[in-house]
C-alpha positions in Angstrom: -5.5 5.2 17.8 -6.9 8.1 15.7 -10.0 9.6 16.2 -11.5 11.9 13.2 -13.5 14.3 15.0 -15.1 16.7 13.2 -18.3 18.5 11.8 -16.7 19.8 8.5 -18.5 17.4 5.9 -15.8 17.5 3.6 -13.1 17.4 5.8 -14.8 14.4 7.4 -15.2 12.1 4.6 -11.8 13.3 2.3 -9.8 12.3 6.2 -11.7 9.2 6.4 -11.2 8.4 2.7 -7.7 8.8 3.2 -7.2 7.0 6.4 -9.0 3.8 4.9 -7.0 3.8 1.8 -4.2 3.7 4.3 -5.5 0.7 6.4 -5.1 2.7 9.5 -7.3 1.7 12.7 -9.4 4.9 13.6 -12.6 6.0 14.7 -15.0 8.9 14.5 -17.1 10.6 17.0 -18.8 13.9 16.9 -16.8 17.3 18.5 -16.6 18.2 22.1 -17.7 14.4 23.5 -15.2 12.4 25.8 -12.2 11.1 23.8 -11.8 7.2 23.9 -9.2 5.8 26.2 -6.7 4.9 23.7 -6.9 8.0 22.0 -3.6 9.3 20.7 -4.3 11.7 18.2 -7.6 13.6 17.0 -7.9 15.2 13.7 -10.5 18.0 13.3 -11.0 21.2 11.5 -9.4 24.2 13.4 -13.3 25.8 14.4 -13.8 22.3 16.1 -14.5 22.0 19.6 -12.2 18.5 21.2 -12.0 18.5 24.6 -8.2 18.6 25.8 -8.5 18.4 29.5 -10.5 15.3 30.1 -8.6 13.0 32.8 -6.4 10.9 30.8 -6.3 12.5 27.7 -3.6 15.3 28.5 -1.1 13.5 26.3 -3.4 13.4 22.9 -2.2 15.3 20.4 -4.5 17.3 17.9 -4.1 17.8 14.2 -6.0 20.7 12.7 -6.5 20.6 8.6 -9.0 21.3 5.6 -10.2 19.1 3.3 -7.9 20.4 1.1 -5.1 19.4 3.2 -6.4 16.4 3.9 -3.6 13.6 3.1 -0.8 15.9 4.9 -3.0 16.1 8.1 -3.5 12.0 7.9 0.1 12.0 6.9 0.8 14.0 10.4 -1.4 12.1 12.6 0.3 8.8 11.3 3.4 10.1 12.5 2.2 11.0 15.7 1.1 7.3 16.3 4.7 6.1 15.3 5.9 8.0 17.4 9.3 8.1 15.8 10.5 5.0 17.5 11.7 3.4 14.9 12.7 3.2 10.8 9.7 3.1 8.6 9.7 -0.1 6.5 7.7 -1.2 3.6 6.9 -4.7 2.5 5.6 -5.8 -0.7 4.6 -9.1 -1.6 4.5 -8.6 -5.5 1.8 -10.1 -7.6 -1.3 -9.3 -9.7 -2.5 -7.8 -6.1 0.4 -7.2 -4.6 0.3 -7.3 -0.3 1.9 -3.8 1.3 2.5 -3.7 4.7 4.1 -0.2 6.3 5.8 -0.4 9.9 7.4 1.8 11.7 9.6 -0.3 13.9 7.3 -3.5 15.1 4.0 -1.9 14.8 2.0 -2.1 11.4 0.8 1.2 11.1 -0.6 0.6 7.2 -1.8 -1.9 5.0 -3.3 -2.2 1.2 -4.1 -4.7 -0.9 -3.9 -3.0 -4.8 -3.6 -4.0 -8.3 0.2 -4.1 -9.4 -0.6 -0.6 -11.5 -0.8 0.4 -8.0 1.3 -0.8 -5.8 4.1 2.1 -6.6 1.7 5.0 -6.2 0.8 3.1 -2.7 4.6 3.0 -1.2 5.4 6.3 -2.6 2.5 8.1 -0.5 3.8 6.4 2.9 7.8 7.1 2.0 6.9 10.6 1.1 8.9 12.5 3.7 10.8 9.9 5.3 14.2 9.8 4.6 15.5 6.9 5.6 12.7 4.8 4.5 13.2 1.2 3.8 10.9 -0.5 0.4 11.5 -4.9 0.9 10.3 -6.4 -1.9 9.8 -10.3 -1.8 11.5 -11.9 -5.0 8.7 -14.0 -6.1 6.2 -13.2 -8.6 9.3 -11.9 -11.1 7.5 -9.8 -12.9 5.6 -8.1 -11.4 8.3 -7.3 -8.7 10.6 -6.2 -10.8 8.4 -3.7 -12.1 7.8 -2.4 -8.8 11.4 -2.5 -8.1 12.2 -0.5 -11.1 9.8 1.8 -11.1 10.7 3.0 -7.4 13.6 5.5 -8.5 15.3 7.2 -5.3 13.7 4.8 -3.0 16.1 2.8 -0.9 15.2 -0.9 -2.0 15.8 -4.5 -0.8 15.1 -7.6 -2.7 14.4 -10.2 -0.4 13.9 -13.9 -0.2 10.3 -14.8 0.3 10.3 -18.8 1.2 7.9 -19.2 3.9 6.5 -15.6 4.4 2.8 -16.7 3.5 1.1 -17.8 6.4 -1.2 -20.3 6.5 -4.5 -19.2 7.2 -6.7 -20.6 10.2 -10.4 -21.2 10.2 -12.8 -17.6 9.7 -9.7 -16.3 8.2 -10.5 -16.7 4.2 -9.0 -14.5 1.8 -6.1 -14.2 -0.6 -5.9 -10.4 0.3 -5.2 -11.1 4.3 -2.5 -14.0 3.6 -0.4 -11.4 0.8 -0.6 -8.6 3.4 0.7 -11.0 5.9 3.1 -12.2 3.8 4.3 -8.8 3.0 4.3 -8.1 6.9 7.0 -10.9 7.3 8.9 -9.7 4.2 9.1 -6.2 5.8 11.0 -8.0 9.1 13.2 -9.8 6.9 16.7 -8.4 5.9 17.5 -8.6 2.0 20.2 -7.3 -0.4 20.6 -3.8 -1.6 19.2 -3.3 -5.7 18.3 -0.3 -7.7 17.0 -2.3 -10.6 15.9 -5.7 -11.5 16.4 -7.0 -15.1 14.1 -10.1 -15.7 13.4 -11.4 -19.1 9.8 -13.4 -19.7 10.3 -16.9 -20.2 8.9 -18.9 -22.9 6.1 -20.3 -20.5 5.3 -17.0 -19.0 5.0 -15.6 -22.7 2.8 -18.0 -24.2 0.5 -17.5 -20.7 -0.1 -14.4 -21.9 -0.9 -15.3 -24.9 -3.4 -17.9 -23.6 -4.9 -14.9 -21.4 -5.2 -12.8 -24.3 -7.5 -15.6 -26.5 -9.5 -15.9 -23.5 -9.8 -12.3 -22.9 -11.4 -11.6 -26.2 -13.6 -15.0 -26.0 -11.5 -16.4 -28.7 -11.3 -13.8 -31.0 -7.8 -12.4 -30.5 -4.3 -14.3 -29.8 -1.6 -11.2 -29.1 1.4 -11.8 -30.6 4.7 -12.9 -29.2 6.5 -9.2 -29.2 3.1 -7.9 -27.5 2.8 -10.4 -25.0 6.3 -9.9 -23.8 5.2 -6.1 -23.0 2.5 -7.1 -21.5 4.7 -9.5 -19.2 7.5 -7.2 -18.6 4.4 -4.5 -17.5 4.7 -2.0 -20.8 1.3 -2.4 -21.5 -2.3 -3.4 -20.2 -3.8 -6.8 -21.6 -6.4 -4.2 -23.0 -3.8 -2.0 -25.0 -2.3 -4.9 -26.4 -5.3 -6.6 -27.6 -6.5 -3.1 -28.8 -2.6 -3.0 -30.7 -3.4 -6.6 -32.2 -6.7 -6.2 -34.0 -5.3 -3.0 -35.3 -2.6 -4.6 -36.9 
């Protein structure tokens, strides 16, 4: 576990900020107290007092950064909890919100739940600086997952077969967002086949649902045309630049 110990404001709240947009499982306590048992890493500012010789703490490891260098430090710490014990895979189930899970080896290490415009920016951050990271993306949701697919040049890529990777959810655990970051857990476990591009071409009914979007978007007032809505399905442009495109027209 990380622990965020610290009593540099800013360093505080851009490593917190950073560690929660990473779905990572930390904690925060103020400098110089007794680290928690399952303390493995501590990040603080390099004038911060963290104890180092408590009885079991001898092995935790200590990250010093600024707010500045915020995202490297979280980026070091991260690695420190890997522990380098295995590849670094990243699981996407695409959609509107797509689910991203990051493991390194069987442990989840990182999850988000993001708008598709997203979704790339998200996997980039956790690849940065891995070389032999692995990006499985489940092959539903077409679209959408080709445009992640695409879009994530240089990244080693595998499109895989979804069928059965969404879980079905149990009682107190409600949400669309847990069951597509479960999903995209499973996809990241799954093996798939190599791609470095995915051509998919709309289909009538996945036009004219944009087009239905579009009316109901403006309350009525606007139906996008059929060469506009096929940008918008293929991810070239927002609903909102489209419509803007339409009425200008």
């Amino acid at each position: 576990m990380i622990v965020v110990a610290t009593e540099d404001f800013a360093l505080y709240h851009a490593v917190v900020g950073e560690l929660r947009d990473r779905g990572a499982t930390f904690t925060t306590q103020e400098p110089g107290t007794e680290l928690p048992d399952r303390a493995e890493v501590v990040i603080s500012a390099p004038s911060d007092r963290v104890p180092d010789d408590v009885d079991g703490t001898e092995d935790v490891e200590r990250v010093t950064t600024t707010a500045e260098d915020a995202r490297a430090g979280v980026a070091t710490a991260l690695g420190v909890v890997r522990g380098g014990e295995g590849r670094l895979v990243v699981g996407v189930d695409p959609g509107e919100r797509p689910g991203i899970a990051v493991l390194s080896g069987e442990t989840v290490v990182a999850a988000y739940h993001v708008p598709v415009a997203d979704a790339v920016d998200a996997v980039r951050r956790e690849v940065d600086g891995e070389p032999d990271a692995l990006v499985r993306v489940g092959d539903g949701a077409r679209l959408q997952g080709a445009r992640i697919v695409n879009d994530l040049e240089g990244v080693t890529v595998e499109l895989v077969d979804e069928t059965g990777t969404t879980p079905v959810l149990g009682a107190g655990a409600n949400g669309k967002g847990m069951a597509d970051v479960l999903a995209a857990v499973n996809i990241a476990r799954r093996e798939g086949d190599r791609v470095e591009t995915r051509d998919v071409n709309p289909t009538a009914g996945e036009i004219q649902r944009v087009k239905n979007e579009s009316r109901e978007r403006s309350d009525g007032e606007v139906t996008i045309g059929e060469s506009l809505a096929r940008r918008v399905a293929l991810g070239e442009l927002t609903m909102a630049e489209a419509l803007a495109e339409q009425q200008e027209e």
